[in-house]
N, C-alpha and C positions, 0 to 999 in steps of 0.2 A: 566276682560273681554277685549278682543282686539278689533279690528275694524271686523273679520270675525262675531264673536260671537254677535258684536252689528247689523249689518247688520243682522245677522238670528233672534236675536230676534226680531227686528222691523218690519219683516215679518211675523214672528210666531204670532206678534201680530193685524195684521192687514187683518184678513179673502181673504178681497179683490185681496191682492197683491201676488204676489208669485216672484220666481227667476228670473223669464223669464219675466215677467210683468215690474220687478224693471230694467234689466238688458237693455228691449228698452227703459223706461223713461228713463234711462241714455245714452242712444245712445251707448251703445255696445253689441256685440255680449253673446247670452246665454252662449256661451263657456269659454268666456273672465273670466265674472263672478263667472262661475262654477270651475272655474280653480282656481281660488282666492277662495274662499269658501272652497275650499278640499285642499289647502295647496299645489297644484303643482305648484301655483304660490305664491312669497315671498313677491311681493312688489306690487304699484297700484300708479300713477302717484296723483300727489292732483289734476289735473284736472280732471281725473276721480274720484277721490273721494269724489268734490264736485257734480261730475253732480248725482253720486249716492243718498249721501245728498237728494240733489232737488226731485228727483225720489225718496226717502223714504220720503219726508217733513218733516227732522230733519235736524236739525241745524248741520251743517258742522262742527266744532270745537269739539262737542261729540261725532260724527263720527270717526273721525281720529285722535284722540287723547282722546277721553275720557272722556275730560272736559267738564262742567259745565252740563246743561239740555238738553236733548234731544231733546224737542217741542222746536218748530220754535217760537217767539215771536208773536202775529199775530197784535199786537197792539203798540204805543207807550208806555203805562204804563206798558205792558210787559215789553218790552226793558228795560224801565228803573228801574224794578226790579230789573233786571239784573245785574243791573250794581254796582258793589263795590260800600257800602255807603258812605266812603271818598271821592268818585269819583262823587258823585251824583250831587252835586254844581255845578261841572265844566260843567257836561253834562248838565243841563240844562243853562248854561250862554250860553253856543254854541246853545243850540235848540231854546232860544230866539233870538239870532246872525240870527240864519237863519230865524226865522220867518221875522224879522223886516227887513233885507236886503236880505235877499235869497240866493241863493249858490254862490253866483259869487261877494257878498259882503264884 
């Protein structure tokens, strides 16, 4: 499946939204999109293809390349489903870093 095919189905599956709907929540033109969609356009900047992302409320990285999940994480223990279980340690040493000192610690 490519990025065109994921973008239709994440419409197809969602009553509410349609081309033109997805196409102002990303701040561009219906033609723009429609263009991309039928193949007369080849390529899509990653600036637009995360504002598309936001405007479908899927996670950007399954978008445009296909990986991982679709759903946006809406929580922390989302996220860190997510995340590689080798990796998991690390990501919570950091989450405790920020709790205890904060971003700028």
């Amino acid at each position: 499946m490519d990025m065109r095919e994921r973008i239709l189905a994440v419409i197809a599956e969602k009553p509410e939204m349609t081309v033109r709907s997805v196409s102002l929540g990303a701040g561009m033109s219906d033609s723009m999109l429609n263009k991309f969609l039928k193949g007369h356009t080849e390529s899509m900047t990653i600036k637009n293809a995360e504002k598309l992302a936001a405007a479908l409320m899927v996670d950007p990285q399954w978008l445009i390349f296909g990986e991982g999940e679709p759903d946006l994480a809406g929580d922390i223990d989302g996220l860190f489903a997510r995340i590689p279980p080798d990796q998991r340690e690390q990501a919570r040493r950091v989450l405790e870093t920020f709790a205890r000192t904060g971003t700028d610690g």
